[in-house]
C-alpha positions in Angstrom: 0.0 0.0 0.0 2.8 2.5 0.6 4.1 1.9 -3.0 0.6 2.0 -4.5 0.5 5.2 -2.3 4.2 6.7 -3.7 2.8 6.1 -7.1 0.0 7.9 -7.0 1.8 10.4 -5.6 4.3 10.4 -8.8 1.5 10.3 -11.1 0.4 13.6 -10.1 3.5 15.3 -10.4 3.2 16.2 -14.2 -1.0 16.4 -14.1 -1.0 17.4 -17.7 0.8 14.4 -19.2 -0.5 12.0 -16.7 -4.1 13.1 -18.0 -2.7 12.9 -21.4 -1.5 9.3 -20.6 -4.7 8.5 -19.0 -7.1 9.6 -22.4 -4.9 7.6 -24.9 -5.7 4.7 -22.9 -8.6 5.0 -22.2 -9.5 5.5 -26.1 -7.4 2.8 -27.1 -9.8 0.5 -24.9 -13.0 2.1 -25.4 -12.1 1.4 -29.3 -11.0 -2.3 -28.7 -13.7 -3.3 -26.6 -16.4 -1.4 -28.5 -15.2 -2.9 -31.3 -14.8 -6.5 -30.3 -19.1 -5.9 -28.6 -19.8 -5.4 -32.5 -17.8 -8.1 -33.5 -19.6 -10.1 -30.6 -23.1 -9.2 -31.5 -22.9 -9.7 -35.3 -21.0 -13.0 -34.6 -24.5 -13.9 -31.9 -26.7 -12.9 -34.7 -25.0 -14.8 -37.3 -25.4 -18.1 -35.3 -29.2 -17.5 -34.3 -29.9 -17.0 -37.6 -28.3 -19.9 -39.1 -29.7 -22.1 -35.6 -33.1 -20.2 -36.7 -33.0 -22.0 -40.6 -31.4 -25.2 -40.3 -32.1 -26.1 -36.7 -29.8 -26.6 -33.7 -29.3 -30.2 -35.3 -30.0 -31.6 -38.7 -31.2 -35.2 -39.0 -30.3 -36.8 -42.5 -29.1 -39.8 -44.1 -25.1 -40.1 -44.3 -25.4 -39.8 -47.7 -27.8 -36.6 -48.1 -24.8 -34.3 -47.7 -21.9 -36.0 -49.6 -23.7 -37.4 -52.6 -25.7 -36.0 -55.3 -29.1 -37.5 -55.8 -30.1 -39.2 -59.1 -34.1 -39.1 -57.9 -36.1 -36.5 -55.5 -35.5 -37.9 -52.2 -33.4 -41.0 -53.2 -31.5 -40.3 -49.4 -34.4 -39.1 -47.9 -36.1 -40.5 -44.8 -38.8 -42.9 -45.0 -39.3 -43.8 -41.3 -39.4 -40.1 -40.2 -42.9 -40.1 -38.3 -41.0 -42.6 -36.0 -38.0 -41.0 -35.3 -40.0 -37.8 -34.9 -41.8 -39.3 -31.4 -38.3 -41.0 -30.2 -36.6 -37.6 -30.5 -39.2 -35.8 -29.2 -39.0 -37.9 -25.9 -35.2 -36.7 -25.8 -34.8 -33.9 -22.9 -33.4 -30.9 -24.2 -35.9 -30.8 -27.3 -38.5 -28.3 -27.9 -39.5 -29.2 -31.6 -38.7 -31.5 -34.9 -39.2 -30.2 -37.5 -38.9 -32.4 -40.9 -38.5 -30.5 -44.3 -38.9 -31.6 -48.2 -36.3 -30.0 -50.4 -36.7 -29.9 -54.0 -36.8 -28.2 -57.0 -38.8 -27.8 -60.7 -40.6 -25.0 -62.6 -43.5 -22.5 -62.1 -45.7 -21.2 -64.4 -48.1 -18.7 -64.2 -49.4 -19.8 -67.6 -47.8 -17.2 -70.2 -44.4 -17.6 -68.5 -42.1 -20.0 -66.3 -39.0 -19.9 -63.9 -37.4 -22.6 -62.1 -38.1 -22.5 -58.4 -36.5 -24.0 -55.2 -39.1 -25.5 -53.0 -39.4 -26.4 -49.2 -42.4 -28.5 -48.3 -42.7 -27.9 -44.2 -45.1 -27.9 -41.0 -47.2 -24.8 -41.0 -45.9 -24.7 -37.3 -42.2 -24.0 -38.9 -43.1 -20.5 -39.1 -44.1 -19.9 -35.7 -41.4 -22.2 -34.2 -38.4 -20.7 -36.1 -39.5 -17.1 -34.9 -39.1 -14.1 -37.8 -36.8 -15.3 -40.0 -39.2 -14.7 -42.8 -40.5 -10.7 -43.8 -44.6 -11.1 -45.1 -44.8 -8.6 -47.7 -48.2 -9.8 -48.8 -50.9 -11.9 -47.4 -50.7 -14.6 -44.8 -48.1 -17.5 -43.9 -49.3 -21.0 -44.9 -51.9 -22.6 -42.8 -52.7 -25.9 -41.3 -54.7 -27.4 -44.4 -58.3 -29.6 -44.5 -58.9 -32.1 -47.1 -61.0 -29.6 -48.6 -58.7 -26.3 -48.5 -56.9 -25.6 -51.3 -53.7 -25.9 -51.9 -51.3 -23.3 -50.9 -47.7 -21.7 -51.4 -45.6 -18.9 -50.3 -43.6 -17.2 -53.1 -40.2 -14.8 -52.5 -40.9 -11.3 -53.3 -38.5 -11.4 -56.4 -40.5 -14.4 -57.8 -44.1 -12.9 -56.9 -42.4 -9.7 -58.8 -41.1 -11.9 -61.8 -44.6 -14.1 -62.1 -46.8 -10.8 -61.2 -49.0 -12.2 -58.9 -50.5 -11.4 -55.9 -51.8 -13.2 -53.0 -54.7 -15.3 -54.7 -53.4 -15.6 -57.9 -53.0 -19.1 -58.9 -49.7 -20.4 -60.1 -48.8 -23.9 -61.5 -45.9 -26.2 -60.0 -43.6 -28.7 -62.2 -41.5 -31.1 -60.7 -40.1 -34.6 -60.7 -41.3 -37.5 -58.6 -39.6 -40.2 -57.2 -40.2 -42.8 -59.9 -38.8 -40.2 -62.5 -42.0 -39.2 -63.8 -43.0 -35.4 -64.3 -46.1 -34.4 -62.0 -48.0 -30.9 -61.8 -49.7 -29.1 -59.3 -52.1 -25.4 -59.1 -51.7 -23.8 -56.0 -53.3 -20.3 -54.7 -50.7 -17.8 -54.0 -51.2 -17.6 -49.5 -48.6 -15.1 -48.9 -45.4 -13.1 -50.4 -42.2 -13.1 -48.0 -38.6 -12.2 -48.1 -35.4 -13.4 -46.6 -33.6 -10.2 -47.4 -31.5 -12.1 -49.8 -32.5 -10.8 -53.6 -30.5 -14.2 -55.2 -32.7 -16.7 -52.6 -36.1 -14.6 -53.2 -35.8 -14.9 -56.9 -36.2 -18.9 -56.3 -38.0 -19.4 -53.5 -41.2 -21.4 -52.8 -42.7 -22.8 -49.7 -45.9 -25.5 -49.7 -46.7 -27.4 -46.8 -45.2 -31.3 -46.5 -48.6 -32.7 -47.3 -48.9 -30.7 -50.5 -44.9 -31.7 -51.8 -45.1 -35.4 -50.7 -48.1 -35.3 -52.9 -46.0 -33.7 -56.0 -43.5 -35.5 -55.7 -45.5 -39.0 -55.0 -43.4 -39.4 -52.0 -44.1 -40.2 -48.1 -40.1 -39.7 -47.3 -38.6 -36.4 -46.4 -35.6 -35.0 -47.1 -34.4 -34.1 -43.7 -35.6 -32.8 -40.3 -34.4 -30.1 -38.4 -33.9 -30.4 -34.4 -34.3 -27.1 -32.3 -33.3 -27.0 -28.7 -33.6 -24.9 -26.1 -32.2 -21.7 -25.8 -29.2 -22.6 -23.1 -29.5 -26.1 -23.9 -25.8 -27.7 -24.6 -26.2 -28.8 -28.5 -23.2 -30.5 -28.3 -24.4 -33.1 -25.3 -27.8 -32.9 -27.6 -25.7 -33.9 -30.8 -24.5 -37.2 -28.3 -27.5 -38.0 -27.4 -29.2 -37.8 -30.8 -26.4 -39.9 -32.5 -26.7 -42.1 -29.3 -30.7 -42.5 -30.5 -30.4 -42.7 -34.1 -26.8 -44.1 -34.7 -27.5 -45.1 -38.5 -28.5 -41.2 -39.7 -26.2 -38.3 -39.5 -26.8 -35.8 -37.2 -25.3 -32.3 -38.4 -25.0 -29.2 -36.1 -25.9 -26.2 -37.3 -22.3 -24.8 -37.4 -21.0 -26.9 -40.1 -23.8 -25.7 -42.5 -23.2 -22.1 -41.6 -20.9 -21.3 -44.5 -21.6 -17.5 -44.3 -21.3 -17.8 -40.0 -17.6 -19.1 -40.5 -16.5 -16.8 -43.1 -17.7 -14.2 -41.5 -16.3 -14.7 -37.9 -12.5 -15.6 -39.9 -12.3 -12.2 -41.4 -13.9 -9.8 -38.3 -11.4 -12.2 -35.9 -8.4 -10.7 -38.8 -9.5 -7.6 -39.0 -10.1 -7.0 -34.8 -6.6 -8.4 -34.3 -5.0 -5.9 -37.0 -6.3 -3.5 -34.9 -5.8 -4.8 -31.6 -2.3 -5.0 -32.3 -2.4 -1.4 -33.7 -3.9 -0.4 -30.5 -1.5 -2.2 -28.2 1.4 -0.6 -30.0 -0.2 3.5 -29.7 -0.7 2.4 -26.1 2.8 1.0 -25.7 4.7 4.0 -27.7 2.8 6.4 -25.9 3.6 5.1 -22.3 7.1 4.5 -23.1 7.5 8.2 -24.5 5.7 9.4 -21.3 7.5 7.7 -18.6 11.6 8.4 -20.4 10.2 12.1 -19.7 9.0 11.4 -16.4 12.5 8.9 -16.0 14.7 12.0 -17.8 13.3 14.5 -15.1 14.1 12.2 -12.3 17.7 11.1 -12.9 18.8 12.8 -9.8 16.0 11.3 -7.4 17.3 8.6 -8.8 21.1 8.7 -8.1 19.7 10.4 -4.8 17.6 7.4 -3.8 20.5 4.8 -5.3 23.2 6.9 -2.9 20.9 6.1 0.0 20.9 2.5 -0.8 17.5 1.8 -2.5 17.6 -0.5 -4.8 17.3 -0.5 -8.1 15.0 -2.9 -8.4 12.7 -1.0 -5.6 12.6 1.7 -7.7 11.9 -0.1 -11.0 8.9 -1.2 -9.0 7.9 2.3 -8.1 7.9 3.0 -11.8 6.1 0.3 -12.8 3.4 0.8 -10.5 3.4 4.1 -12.0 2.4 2.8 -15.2 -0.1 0.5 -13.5 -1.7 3.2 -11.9 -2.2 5.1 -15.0 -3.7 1.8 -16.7 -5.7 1.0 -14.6 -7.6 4.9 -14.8 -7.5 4.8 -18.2 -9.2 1.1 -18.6 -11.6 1.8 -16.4 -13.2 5.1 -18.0 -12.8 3.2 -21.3 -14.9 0.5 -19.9 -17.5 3.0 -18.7 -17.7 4.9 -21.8 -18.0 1.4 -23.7 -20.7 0.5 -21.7 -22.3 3.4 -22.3 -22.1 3.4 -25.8 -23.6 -0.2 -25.7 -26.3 1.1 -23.5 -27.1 3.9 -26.2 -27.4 2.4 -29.3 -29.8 0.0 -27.7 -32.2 2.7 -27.3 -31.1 4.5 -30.7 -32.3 3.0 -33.4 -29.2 3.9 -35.6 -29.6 1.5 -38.8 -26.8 -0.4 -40.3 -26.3 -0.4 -44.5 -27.7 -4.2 -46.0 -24.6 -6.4 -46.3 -22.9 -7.7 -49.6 -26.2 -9.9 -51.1 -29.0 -8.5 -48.6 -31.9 -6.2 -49.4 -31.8 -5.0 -45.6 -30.1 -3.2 -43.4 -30.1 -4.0 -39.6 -29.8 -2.8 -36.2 -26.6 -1.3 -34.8 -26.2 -2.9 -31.6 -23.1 -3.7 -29.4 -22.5 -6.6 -27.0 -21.2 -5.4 -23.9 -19.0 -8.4 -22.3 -17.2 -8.0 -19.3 -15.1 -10.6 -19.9 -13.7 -8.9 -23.3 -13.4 -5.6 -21.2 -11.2 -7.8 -18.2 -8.9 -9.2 -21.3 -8.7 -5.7 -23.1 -7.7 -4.5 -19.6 -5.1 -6.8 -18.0 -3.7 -6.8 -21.9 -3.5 -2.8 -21.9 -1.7 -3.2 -17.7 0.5 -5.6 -19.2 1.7 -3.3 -22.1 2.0 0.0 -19.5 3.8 -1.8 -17.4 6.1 -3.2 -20.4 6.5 0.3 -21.1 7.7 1.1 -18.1 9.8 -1.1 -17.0 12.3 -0.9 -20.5 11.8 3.0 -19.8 12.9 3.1 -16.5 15.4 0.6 -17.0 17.9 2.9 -19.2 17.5 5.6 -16.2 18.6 3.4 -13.5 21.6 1.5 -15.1 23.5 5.5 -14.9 26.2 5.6 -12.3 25.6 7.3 -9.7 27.6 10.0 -9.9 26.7 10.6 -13.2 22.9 11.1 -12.6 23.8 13.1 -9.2 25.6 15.5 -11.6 22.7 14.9 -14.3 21.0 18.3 -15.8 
């Protein structure tokens, strides 16, 4: 305590640089942690969306992934109802959801486009939450025998067939046995994913309505959603555990976008980290070879008396510490209070490369990213220091009595 004491003594010796000291740091880590709470909440969004589409875990045959089919639904599962109920008795799972992929042309009558269809649950919509934008109309419905059939079109595909909700619209596709099959279908609803490439394609028709055109009762998969703090790694276990003959797939490997993503902000934050860590470090080490250059008498003073050098590298260092230690904690605060803003701003990001939309500027405020950033910032102050104050204290004696 008497050293901690001596040091803050020494810090407020030269106020003005010590302050000056003090703001670098404390923008250096108000900059690395903000930045890092972006990083962290795009990285969080990324992976809810992608849990949000596929699932947690993806059920499939081992082959639905690595081989291309020659038939709709040559890998697909046929005993899915089954291994519905025996996962749903798993703990940990709120829903399973399977899901008919496939593909084939849609006509309007004067004109036709090739589509990519997913046959689900109506429940799908209200399970995965809003990872769909209704631009038109309603989301598919549970059906009657005597309802009519229904789809969902992307925007871009409503916009390219000019329909509206309805219309009627034709669907082409292959069955199983190879054989070409049609269906008409009223237009329920027009939605968006945000991505202009995916909405040009899209269709959605309940799993009655695609087993049906594609003469099918197999699906092609079925998606697993667990809880929100459920562990899906013990769930992937106990799946594979349950169903050792399919494949179970967790979300992260099928989130191409997720992992690219995440490699280039990880590059681009530790650029800048590094950046940061060396304004902080040039900074402090300019700082205290003043503050050392100014004190080269106390210093053959105290050496005289027979303090040791390492005592007073100490002092120094503490110095630094001190000063670090300020200036991470009002970089925290004024992190933290960015973060606490923009959650009541609503400041609107620009749409990404291959989005329509924009999105909401938010920033994660983890206090275990601010503890790093600070102990890492201490660490380089007190580098700093200790090389700075090194080169003052190896002086004779004489020499830095004499020093002017």
């Amino acid at each position: 305590m008497r050293r901690l004491k001596h040091a803050l003594l020494n810090v407020q010796r030269n106020r003005r640089r010590s302050i000056m000291s003090v703001l670098i740091i404390a923008i250096a880590v108000m900059a690395l942690v903000t930045s890092g709470g972006f990083g962290l909440f795009t990285y969080q969004s990324l992976a809810e969306a992608a849990a949000r589409d596929t699932g947690h875990l993806t059920l499939s045959s081992p082959e639905y992934f690595n081989q291309q089919e020659d038939t709709p639904l040559q890998y697909g599962l046929a005993n899915w109802q089954q291994q519905r109920q025996d996962l749903m008795a798993l703990n940990g799972i709120k829903a399973v959801q399977p899901r008919i992929e496939f593909s084939g042309l849609i006509s309007n009558g004067d004109k036709s486009a090739i589509f990519v269809g997913q046959g689900v649950l109506p429940s799908e919509f209200t399970q995965k939450g809003p990872f769909l934008d209704l631009k038109a109309g309603q989301l598919l419905t549970q059906q009657s025998d005597q309802d009519l059939p229904q789809i969902l079109l992307g925007d871009e595909l409503a916009r390219n067939m000019k329909v509206q909700p309805g219309d009627w619209l034709t669907l082409l596709s292959t069955t199983t046995e190879g054989a070409l099959n049609a269906f008409d279908f009223t237009v329920q609803g027009i939605v968006s994913t945000g991505v202009p490439e995916m909405d040009k394609r899209l269709v959605y028709i309940s799993l009655s309505d695609s087993q049906a055109l594609l003469a099918t009762d197999k699906v092609s998969l079925m998606s697993i959603f667990a809880f929100a703090n459920q562990d899906v790694s013990q769930l992937k276990q106990q799946v594979e555990q349950q169903q050792p003959s399919l494949l179970v797939t967790p979300w992260w490997e099928q989130a191409f976008f997720y992992e690219a993503v995440k490699g280039l902000y990880n590059r681009i934050f530790g650029v800048m980290g590094f950046i940061m860590a060396l304004v902080v470090f040039v900074s402090l080490f300019n700082t205290l070879s003043m503050s050392v250059t100014e004190r080269t008498r106390e210093i053959g003073t105290l050496s005289a008396l027979g303090t040791a050098n390492s005592e007073q590298l100490i002092g120094f260092v503490l110095e630094a510490v001190v000063l670090a230690l300020i200036g991470s904690l009002i970089g925290v605060l004024l992190s933290g209070s960015v973060s606490l803003t923009l959650l009541f701003a609503d400041i609107q990001m620009p749409p990404p490369p291959g989005r329509s939309v924009g999105y909401p500027l938010h920033i994660t405020f983890s206090f275990m990213l601010a503890a790093i950033v600070s102990l890492g910032v201490v660490c380089i102050c007190a580098l700093a220091s200790a090389i700075a104050a090194n080169k003052g204290l190896k002086k004779p004696i004489t020499e830095a009595l004499i020093y002017v």
